[in-house]
BAFI-3210 file (N, C-alpha, C; in Angstrom, 3 decimals, decimal comma, padded with zeros to 6 digits):
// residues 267
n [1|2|3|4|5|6|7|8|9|10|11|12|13|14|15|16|17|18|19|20|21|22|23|24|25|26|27|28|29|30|31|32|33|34|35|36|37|38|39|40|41|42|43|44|45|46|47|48|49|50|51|52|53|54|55|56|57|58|59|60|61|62|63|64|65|66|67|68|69|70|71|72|73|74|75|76|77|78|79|80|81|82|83|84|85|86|87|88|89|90|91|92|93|94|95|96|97|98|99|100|101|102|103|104|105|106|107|108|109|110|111|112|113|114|115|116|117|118|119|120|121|122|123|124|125|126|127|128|129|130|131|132|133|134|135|136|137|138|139|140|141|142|143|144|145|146|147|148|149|150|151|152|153|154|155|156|157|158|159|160|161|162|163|164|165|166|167|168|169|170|171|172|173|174|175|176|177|178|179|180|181|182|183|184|185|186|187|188|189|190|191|192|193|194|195|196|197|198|199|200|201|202|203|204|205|206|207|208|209|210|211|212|213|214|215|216|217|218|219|220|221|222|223|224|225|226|227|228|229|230|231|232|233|234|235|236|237|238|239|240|241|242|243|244|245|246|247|248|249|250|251|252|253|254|255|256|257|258|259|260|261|262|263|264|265|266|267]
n.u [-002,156|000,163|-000,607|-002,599|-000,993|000,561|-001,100|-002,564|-000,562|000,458|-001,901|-001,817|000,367|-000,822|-002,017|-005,148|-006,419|-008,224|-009,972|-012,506|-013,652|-015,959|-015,885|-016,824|-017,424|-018,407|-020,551|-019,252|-019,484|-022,430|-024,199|-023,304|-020,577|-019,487|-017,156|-016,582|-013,741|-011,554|-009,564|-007,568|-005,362|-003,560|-001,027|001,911|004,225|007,212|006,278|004,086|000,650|-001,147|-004,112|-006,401|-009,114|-010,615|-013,663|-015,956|-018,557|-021,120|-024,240|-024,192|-022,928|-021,569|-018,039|-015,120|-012,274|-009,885|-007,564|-005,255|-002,533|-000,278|002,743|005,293|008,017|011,141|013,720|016,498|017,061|016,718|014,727|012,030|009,401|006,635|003,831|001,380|-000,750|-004,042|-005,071|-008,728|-009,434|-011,548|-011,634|-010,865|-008,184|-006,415|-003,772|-002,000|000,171|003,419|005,585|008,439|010,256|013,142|015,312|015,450|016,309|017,142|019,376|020,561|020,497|017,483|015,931|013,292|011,681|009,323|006,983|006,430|007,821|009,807|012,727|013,929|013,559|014,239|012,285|012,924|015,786|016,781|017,913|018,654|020,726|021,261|021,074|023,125|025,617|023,742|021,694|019,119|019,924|018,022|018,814|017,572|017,009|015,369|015,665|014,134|014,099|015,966|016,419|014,761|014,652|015,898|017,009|015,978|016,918|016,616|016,498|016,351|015,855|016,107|015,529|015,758|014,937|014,612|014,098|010,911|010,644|010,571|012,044|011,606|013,504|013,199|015,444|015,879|017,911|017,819|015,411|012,653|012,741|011,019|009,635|008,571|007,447|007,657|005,656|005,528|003,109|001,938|001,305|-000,661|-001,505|-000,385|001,566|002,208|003,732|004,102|005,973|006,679|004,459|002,701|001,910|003,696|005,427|004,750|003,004|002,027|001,537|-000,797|-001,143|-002,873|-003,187|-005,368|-005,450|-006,590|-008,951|-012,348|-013,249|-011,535|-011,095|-009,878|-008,809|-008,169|-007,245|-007,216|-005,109|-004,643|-003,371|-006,656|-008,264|-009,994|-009,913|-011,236|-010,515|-011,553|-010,459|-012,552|-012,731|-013,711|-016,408|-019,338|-017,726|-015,678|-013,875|-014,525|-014,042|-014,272|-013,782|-013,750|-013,625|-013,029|-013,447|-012,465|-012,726|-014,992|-017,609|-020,289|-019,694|-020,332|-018,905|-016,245|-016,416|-015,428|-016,003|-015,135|-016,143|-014,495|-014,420|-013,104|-012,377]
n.v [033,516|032,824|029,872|030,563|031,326|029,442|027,418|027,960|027,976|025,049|024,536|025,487|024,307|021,850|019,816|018,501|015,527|013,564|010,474|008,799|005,331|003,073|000,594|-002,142|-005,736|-007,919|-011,295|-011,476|-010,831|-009,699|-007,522|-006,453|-007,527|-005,118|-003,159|-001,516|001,472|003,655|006,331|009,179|011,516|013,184|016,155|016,899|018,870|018,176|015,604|013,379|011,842|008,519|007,235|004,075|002,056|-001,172|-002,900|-005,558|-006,299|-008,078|-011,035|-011,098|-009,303|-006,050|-005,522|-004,636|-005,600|-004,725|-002,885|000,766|002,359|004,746|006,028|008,851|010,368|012,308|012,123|013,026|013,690|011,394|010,038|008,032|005,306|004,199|001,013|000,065|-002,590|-004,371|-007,174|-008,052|-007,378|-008,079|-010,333|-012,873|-014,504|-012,780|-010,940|-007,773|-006,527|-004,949|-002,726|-001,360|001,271|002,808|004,725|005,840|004,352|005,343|007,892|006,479|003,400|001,601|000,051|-002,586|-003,797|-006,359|-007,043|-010,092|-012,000|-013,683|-014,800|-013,453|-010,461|-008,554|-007,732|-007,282|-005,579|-002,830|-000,585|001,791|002,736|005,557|006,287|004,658|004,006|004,892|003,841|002,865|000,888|-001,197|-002,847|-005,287|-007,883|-010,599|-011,106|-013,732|-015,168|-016,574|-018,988|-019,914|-020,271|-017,965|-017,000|-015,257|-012,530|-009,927|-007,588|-004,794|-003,077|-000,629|001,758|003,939|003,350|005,396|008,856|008,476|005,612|002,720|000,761|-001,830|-004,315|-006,955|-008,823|-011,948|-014,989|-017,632|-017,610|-016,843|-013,914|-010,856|-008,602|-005,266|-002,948|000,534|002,172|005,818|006,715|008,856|012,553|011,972|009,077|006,037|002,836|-000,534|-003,239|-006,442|-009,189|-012,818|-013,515|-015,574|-019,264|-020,688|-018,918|-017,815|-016,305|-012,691|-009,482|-007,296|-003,529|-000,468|003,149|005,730|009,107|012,284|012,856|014,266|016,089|014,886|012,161|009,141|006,020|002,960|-000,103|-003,730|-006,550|-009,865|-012,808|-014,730|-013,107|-009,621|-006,598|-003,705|-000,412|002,338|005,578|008,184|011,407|013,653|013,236|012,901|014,170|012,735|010,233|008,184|004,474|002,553|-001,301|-003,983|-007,221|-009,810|-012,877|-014,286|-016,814|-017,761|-016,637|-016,605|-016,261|-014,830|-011,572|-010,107|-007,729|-004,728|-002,343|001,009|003,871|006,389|009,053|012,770|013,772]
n.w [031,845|030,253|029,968|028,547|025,800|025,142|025,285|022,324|020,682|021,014|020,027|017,396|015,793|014,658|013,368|011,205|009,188|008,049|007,162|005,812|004,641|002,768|001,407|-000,521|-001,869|-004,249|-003,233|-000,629|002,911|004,523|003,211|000,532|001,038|002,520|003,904|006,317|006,922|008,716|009,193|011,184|011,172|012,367|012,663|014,307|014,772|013,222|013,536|012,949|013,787|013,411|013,979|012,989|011,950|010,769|009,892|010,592|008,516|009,472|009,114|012,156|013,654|014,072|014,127|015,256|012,542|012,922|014,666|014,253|015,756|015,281|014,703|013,507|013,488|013,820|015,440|016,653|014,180|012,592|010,673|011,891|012,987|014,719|015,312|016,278|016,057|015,922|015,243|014,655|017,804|019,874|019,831|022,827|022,190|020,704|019,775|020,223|017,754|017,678|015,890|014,956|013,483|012,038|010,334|007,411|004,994|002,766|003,372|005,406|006,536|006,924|009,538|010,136|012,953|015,021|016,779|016,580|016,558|018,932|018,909|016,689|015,982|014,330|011,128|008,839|006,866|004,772|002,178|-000,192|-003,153|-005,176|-008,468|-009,398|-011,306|-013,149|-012,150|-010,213|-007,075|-004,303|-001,874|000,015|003,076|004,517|007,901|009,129|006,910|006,230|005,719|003,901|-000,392|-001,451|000,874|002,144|000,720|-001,192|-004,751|-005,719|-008,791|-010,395|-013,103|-016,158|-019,221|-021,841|-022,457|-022,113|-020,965|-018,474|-016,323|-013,724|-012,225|-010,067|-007,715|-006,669|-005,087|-006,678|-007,442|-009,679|-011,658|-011,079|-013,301|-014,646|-016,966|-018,119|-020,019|-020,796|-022,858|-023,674|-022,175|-020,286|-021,189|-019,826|-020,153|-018,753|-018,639|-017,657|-017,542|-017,362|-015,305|-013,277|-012,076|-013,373|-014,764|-017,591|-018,432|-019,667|-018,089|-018,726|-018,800|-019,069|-018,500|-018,420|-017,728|-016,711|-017,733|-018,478|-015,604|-013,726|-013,658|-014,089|-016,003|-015,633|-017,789|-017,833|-018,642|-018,550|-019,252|-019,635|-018,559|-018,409|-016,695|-015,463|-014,133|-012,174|-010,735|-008,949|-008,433|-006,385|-005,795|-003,713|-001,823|-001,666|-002,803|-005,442|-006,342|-008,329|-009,561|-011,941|-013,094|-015,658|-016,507|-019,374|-020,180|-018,715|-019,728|-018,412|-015,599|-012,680|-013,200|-011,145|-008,519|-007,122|-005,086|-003,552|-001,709|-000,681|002,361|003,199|005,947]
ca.u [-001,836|001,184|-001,199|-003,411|-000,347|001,203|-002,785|-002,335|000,996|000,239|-002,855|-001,470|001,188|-001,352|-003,131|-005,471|-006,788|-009,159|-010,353|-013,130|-014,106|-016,510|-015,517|-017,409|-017,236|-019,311|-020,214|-018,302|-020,378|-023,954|-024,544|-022,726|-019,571|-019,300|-016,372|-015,924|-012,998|-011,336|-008,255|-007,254|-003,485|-002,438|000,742|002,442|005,415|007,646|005,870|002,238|000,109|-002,410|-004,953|-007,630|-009,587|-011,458|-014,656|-016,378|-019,916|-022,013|-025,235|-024,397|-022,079|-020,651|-017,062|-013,599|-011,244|-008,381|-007,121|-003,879|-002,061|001,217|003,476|006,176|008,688|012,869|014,144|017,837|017,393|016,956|013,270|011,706|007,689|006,115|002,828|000,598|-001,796|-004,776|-006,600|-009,691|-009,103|-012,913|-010,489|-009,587|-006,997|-005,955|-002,020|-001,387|001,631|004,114|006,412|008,988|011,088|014,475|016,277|014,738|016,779|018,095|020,317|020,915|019,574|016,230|015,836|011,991|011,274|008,315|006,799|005,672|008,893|010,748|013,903|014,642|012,783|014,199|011,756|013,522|016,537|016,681|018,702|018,495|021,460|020,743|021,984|024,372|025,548|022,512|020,438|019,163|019,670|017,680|019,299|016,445|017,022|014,392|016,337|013,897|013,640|017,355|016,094|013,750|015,472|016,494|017,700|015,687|017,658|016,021|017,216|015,248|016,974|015,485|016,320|015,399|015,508|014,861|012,737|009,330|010,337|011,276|011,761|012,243|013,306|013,284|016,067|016,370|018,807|017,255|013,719|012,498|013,174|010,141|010,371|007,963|008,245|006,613|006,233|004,533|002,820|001,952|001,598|-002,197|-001,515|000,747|001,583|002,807|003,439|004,662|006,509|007,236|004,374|001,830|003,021|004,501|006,166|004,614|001,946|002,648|000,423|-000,570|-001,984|-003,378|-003,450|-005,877|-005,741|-006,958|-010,488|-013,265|-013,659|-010,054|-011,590|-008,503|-008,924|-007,183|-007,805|-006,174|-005,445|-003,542|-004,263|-008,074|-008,960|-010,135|-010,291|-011,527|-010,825|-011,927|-010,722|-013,512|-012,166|-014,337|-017,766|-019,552|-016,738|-014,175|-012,800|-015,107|-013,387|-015,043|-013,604|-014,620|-012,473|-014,750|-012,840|-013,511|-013,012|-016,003|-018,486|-021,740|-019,718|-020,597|-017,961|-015,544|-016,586|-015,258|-016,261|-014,792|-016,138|-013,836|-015,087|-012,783|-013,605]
ca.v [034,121|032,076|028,871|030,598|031,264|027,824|026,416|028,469|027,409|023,643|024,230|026,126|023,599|020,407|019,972|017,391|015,281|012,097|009,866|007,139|004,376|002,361|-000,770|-003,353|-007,362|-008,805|-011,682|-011,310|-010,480|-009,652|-006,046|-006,533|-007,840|-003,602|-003,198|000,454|001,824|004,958|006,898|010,473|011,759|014,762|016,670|017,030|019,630|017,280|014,319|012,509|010,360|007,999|006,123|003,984|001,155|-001,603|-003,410|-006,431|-006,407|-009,612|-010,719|-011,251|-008,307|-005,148|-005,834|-004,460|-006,228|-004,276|-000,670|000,742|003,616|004,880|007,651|008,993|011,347|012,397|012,144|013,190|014,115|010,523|008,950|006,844|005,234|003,427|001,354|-000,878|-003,486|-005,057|-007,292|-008,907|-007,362|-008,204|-011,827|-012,916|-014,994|-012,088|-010,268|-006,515|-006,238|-003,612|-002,680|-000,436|001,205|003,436|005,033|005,804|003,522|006,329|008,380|005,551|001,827|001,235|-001,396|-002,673|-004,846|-006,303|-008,530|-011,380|-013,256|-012,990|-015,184|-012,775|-009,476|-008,092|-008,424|-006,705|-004,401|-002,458|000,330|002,917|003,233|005,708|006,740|003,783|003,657|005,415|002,690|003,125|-000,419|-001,320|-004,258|-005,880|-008,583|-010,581|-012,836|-014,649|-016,370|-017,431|-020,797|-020,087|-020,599|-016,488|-016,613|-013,549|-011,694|-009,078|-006,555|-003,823|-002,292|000,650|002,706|004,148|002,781|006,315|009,551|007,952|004,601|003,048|-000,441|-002,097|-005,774|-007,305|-010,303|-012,821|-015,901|-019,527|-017,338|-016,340|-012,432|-010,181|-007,835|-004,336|-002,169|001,269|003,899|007,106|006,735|010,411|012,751|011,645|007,750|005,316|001,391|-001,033|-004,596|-007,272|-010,558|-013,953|-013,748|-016,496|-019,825|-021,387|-018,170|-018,167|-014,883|-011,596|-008,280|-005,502|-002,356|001,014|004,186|006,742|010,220|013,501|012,619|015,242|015,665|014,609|010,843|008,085|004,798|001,405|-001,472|-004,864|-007,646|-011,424|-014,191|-014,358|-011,931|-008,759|-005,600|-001,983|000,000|003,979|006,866|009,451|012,126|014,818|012,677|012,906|014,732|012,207|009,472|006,870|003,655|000,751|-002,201|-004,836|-008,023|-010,676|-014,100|-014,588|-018,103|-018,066|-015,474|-016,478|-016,652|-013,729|-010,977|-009,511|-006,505|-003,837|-000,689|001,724|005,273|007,566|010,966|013,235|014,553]
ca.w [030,565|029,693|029,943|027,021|025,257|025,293|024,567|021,543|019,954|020,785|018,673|016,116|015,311|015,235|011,975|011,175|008,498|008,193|006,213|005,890|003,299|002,585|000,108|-000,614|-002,508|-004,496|-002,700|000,681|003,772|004,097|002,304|-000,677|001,526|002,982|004,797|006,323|007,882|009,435|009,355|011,515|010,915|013,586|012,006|015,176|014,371|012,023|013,378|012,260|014,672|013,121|014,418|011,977|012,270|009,848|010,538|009,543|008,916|008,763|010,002|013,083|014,232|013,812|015,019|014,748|012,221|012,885|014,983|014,318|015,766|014,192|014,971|012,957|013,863|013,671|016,826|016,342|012,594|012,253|010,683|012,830|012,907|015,696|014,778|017,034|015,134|016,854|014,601|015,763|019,229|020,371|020,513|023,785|021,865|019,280|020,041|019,266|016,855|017,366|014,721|014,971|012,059|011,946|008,708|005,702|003,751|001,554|003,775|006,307|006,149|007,394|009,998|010,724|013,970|015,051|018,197|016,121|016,494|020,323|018,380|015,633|016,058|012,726|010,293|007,416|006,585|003,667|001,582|-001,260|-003,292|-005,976|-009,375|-009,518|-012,637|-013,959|-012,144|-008,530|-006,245|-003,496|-001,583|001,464|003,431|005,859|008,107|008,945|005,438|006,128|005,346|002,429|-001,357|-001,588|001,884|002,509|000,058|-002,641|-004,820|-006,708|-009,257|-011,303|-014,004|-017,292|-020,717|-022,531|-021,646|-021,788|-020,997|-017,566|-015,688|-012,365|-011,494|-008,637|-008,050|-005,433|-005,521|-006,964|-007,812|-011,003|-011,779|-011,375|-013,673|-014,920|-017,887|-017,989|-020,956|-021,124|-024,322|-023,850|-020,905|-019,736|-021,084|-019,575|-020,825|-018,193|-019,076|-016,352|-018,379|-016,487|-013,951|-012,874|-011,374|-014,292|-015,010|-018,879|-018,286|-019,165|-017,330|-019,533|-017,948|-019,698|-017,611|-018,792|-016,689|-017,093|-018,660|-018,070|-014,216|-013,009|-013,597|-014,273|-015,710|-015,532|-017,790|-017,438|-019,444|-017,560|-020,059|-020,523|-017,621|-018,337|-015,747|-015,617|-012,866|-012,924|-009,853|-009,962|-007,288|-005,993|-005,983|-002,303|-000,969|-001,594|-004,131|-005,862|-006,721|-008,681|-010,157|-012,169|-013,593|-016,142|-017,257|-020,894|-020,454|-018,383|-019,629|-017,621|-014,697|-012,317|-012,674|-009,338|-008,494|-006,042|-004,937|-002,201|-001,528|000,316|002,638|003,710|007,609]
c.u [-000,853|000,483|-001,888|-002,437|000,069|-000,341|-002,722|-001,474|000,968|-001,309|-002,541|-000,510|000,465|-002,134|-003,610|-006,246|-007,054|-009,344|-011,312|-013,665|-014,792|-016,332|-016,511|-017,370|-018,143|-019,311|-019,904|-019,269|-021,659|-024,583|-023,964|-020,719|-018,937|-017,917|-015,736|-014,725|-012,517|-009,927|-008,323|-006,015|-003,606|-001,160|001,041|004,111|006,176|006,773|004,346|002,146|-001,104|-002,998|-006,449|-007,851|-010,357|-012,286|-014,974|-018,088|-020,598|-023,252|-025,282|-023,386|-021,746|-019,397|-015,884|-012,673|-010,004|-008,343|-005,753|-003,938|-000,640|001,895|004,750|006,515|010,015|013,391|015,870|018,198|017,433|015,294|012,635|010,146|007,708|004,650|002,696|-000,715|-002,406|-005,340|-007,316|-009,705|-010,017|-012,330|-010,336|-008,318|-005,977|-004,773|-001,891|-000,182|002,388|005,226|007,027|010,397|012,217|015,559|014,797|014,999|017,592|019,726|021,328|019,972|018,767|016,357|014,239|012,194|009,862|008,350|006,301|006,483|009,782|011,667|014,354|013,197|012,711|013,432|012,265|014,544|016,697|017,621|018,109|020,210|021,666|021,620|023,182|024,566|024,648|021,254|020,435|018,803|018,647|017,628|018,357|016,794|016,298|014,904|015,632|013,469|014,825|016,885|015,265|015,360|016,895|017,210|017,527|016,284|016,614|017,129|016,804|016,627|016,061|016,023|015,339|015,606|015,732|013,849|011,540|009,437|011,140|011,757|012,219|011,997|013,700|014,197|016,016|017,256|017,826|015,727|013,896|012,315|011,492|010,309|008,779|008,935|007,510|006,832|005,089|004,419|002,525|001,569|000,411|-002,193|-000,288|000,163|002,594|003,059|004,961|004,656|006,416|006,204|003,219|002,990|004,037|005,751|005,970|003,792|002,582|000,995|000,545|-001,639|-002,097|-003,657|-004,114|-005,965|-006,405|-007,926|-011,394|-013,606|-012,699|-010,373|-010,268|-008,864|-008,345|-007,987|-006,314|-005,911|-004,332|-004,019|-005,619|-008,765|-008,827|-010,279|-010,474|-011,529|-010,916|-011,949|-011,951|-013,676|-013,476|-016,174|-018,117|-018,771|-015,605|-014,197|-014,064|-013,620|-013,910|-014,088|-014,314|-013,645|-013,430|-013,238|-013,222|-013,686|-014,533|-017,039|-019,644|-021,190|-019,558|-018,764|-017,558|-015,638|-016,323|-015,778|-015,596|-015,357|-015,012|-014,789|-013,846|-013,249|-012,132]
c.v [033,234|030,849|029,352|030,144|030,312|027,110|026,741|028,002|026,074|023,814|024,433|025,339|022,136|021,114|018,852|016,701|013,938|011,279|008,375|006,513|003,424|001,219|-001,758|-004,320|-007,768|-009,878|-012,513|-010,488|-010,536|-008,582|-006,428|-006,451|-006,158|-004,327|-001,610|000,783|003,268|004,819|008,379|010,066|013,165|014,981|017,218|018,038|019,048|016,102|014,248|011,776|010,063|007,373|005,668|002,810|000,139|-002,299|-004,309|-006,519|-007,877|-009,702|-010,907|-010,087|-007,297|-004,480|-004,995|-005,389|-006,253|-002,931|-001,124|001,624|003,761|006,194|007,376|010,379|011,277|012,746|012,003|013,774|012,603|009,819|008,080|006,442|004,262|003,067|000,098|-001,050|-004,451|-005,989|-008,034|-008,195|-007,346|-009,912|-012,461|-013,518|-013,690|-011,125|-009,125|-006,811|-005,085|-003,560|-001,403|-000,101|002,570|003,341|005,141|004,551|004,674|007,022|007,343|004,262|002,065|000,118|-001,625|-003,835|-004,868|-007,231|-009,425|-012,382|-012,429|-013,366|-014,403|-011,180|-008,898|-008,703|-007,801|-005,416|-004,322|-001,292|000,895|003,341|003,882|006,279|006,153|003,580|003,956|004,604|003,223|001,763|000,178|-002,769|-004,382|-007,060|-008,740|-011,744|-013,846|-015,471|-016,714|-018,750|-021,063|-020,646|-019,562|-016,244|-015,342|-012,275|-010,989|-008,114|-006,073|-003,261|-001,648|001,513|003,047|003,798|004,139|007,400|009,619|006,430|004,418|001,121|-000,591|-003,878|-006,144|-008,730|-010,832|-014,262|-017,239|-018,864|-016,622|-014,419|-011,617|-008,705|-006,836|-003,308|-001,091|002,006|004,678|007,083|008,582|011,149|012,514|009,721|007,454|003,532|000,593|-002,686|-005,507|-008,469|-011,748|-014,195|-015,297|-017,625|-020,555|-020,222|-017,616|-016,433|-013,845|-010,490|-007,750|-004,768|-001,153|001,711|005,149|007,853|011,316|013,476|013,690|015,139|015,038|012,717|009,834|006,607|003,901|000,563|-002,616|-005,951|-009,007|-012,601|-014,125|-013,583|-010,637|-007,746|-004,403|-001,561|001,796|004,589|007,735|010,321|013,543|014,263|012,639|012,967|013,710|011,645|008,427|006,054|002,324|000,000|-003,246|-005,848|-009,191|-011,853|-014,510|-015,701|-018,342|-017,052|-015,119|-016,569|-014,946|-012,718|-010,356|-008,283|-005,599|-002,538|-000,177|003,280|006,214|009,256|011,519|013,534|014,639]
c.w [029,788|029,463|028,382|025,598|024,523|024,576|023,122|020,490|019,788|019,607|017,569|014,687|015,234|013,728|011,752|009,999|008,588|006,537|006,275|004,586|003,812|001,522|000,101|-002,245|-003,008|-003,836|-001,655|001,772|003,744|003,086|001,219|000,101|002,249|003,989|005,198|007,142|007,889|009,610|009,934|011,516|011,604|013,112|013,646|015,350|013,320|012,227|013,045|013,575|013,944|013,472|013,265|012,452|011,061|010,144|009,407|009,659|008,107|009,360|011,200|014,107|013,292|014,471|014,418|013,935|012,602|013,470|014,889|014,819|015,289|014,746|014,237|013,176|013,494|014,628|015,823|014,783|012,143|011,771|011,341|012,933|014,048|015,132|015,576|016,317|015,927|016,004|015,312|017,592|019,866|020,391|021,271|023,155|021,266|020,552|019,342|018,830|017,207|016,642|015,137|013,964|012,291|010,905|007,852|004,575|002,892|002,539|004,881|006,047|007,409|008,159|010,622|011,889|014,327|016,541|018,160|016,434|017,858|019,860|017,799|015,330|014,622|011,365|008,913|007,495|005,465|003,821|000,562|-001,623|-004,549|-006,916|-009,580|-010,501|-013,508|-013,157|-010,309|-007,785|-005,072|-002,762|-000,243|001,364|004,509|006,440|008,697|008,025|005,424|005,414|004,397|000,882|-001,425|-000,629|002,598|001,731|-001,240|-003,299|-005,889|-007,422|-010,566|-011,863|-015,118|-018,284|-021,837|-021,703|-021,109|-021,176|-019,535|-016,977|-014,382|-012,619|-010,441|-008,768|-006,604|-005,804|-005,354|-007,265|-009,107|-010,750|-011,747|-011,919|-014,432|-015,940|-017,748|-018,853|-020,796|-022,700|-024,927|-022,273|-019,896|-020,173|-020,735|-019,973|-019,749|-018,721|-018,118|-017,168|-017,216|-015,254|-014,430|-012,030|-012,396|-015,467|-016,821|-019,365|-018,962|-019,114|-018,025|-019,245|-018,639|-018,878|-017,706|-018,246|-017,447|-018,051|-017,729|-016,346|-013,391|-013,017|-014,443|-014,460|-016,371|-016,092|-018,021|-018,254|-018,843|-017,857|-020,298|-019,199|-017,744|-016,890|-015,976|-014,117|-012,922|-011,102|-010,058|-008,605|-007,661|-005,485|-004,314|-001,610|-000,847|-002,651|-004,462|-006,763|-007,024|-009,447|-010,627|-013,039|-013,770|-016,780|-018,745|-020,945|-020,182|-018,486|-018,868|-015,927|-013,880|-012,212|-011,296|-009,381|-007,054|-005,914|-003,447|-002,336|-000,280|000,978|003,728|005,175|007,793]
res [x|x|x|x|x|x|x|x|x|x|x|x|x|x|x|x|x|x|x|x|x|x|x|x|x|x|x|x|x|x|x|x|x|x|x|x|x|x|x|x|x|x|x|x|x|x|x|x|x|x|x|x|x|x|x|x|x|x|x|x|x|x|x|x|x|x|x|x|x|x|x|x|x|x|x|x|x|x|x|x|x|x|x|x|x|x|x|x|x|x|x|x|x|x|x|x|x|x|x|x|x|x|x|x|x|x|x|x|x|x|x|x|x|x|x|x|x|x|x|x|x|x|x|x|x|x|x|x|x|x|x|x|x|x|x|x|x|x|x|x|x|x|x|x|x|x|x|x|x|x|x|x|x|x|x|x|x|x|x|x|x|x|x|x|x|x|x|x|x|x|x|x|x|x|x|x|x|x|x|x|x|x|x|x|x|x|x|x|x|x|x|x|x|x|x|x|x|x|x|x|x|x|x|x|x|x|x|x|x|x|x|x|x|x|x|x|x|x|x|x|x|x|x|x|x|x|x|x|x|x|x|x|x|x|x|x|x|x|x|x|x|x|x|x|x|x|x|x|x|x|x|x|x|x|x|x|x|x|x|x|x|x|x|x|x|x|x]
***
């Protein structure tokens, strides 16, 4: 009786939710470059466990790219994730990854480690320090880029310019500033525009957000010197998410445009 009980309560507290996609490249592979993969997430009382996988299909296999599993939990009242990364693991050469992370960053600093590097395990510590001055920092450091220009050093810093309007830049020391602007033009459009990028630092990104079009359907176009993009959500379609893209060079008009697609299905 107490066994039912107990069977009971562990079920009761376990909830589960999936997810698989299909994407595919113009292209890239044999089908139209397909690449399907898989996600399940178990709510485990506060904690999650995930396990997913991605595959590569060509003509000569249908292989594993990549399994992960993941767990996240608060042991002590404290955040914490565990996540083991296989790729290729049909390999003999190929090395699971394990990564392991502690803090949020907001209430306490975040520290990630990994088992790529036995010298310096830490692959990044980070923070959240918010409402500073109206502005909310976020100081990360990865020591192993000690020896890069930045020294591994970042530092997000976000804020608002007015009610509709917003920005974030990103600084590091001896690198050029990456920097994002964002306004709500109204409460279904948004206007992003990204200054200083490419490599000569000369570019600037400008992005249109369209939401709430007939059918919960959302779409993104792009503009980055003479490259156009359209990209369009269209949620609810064969039980999950359609997601196409498409990005045409004006320089080169006859030259075949990049085209993505992913379908999502709930399970």
């Amino acid at each position: 009786m107490r066994a039912h009980v107990l069977a009971a309560l562990v079920a009761s507290s376990v909830a589960r939710a999936g997810e698989v996609k299909v994407a595919s490249s113009a292209g890239k592979g044999l089908v139209l470059g397909l690449s399907p993969s898989a996600k399940q997430d178990w709510t485990v009382g506060d904690g999650r466990i995930t396990l997913g996988g991605e595959y590569d299909y060509d003509a000569v296999k249908f292989a594993p790219s990549k399994v992960a599993v993941a767990v996240k939990d608060k042991p002590l009242g404290i955040p914490s994730a565990a996540k083991l990364t296989w790729s290729t693991p049909l390999d003999a050469k190929s090395v699971p990854v394990v990564e392991v992370a502690v803090g949020d960053g907001s209430k306490q600093p975040k520290i990630v480690l990994d088992s790529t590097s036995a010298k310096n395990p830490v692959k990044i510590v980070e923070a959240k320090i918010t409402r500073f001055q109206g502005l909310t920092l976020e100081p990360r450091w990865r020591p192993r880029l000690l020896s890069s220009k930045s020294k591994g050093l970042e530092l997000d810093v976000k804020g608002d310019l007015s009610a509709k309007a917003s920005f974030k830049a990103t600084l590091a020391p001896e690198t050029r500033p990456k920097l994002k602007f964002a306004f709500a033009v109204a409460d279904d459009l948004k206007l992003e525009l990204q200054p200083l990028v490419g490599a000569d630092g000369t570019k600037t990104k400008l992005e249109i957000e369209k939401a709430e079009l007939p059918g919960g359907v959302k779409l993104t176009a792009g503009l980055l010197e003479r490259t156009v993009s359209l990209a369009a959500t269209v949620p609810g379609l064969l039980g999950g998410t359609l997601k196409p893209s498409v990005a045409v060079n004006l320089d080169s008009p006859k030259k075949t445009p990049s085209f993505k697609l992913s379908q999502s299905f709930d399970i």
